[in-house]
C-alpha positions as YAML, in Angstrom:
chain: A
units: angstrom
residues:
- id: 1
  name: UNK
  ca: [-39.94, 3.59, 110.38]
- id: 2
  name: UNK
  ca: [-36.42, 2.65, 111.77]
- id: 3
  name: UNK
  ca: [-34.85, 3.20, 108.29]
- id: 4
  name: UNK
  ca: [-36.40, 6.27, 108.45]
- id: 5
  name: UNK
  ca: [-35.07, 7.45, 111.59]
- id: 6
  name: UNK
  ca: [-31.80, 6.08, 110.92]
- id: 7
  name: UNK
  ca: [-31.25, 8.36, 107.52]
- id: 8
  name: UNK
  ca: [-32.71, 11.54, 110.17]
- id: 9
  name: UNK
  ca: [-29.70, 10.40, 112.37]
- id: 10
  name: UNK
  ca: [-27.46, 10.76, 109.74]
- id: 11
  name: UNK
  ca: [-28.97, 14.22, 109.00]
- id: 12
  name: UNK
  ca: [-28.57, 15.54, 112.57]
- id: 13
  name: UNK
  ca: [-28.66, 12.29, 115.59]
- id: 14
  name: UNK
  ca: [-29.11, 15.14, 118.16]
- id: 15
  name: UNK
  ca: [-33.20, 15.64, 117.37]
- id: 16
  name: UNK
  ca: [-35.24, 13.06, 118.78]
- id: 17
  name: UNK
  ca: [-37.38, 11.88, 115.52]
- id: 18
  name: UNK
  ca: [-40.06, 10.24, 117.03]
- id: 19
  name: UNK
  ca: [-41.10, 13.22, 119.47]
- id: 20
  name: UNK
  ca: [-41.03, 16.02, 117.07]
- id: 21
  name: UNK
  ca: [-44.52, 17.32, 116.06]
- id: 22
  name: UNK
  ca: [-43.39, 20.55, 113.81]
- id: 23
  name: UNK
  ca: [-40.02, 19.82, 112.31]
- id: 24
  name: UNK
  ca: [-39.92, 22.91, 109.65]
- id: 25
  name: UNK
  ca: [-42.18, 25.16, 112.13]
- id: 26
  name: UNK
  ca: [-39.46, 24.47, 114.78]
- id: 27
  name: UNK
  ca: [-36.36, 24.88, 112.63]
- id: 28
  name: UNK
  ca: [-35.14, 21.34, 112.72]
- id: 29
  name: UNK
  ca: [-35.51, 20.53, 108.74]
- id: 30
  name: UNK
  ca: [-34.76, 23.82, 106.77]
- id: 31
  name: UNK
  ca: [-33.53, 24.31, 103.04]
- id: 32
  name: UNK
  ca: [-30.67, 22.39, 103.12]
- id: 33
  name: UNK
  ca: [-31.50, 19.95, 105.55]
- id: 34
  name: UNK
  ca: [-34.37, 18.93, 103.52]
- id: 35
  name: UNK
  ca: [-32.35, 18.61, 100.55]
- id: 36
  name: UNK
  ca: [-29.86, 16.72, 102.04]
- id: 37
  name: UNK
  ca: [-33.03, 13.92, 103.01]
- id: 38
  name: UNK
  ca: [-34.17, 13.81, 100.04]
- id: 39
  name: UNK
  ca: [-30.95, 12.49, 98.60]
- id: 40
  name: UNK
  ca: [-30.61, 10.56, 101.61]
- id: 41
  name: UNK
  ca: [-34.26, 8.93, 101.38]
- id: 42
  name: UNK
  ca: [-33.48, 8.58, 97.49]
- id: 43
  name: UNK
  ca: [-30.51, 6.36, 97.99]
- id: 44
  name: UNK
  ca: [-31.37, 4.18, 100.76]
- id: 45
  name: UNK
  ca: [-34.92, 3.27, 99.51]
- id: 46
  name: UNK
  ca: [-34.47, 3.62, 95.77]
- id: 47
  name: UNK
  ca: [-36.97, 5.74, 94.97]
- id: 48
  name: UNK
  ca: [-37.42, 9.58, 93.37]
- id: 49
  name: UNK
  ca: [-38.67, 12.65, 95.60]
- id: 50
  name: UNK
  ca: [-39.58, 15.04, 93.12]
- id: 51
  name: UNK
  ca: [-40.00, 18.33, 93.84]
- id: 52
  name: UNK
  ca: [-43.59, 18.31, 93.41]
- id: 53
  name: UNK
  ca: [-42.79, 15.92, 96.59]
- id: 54
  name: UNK
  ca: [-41.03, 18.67, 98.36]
- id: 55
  name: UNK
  ca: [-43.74, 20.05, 100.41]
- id: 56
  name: UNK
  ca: [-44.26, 21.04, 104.21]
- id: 57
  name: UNK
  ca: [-47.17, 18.69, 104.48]
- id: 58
  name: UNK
  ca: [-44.50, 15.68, 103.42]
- id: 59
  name: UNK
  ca: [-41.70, 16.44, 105.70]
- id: 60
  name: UNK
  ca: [-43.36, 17.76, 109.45]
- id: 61
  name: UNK
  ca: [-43.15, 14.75, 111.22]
- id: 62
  name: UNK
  ca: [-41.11, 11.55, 110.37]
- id: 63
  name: UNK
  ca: [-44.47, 9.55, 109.94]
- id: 64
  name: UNK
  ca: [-44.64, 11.97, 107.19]
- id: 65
  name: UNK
  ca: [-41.90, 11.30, 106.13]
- id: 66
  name: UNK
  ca: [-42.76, 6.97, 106.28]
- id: 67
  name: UNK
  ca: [-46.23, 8.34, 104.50]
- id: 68
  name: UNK
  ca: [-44.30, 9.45, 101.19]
- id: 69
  name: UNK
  ca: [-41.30, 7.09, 101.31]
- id: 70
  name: UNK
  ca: [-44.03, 4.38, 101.58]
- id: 71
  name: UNK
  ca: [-46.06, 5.74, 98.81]
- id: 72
  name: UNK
  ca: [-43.41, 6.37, 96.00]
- id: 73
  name: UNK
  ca: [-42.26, 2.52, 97.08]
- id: 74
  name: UNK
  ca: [-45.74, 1.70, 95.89]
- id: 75
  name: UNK
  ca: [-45.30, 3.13, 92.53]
...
């Protein structure tokens, strides 16, 4: 989880991660933001985010965000 929250710092370090409960409902991860992860999640734990990957249920929370890094690791 703290690799995690370190590539969300480098998205925006003003959002505290951890707290968040609705990160596309409250604005935090749009469009580009979420584009800008996935790149950022593809790099720094060598896997592929497809956009079959690329749905709200994947990115609301960053322990959904741990759920799908951790399961395309397992792949």
């Amino acid at each position: 989880m703290e690799r995690i929250i370190k590539v969300l710092n480098e998205i925006n370090p003003t959002v505290n991660w951890e707290k968040e409960t609705d990160l596309i409902g409250n604005r935090i991860l749009d469009s580009l933001r979420i584009v800008q992860l996935v790149g950022a999640l593809n790099d720094e734990f060598d896997i592929e985010i497809t956009p079959m990957d690329v749905v709200p249920e994947n990115f609301r929370t960053a322990e959904d965000i741990a759920r799908l890094v951790s399961r395309l690791e397992d792949e």
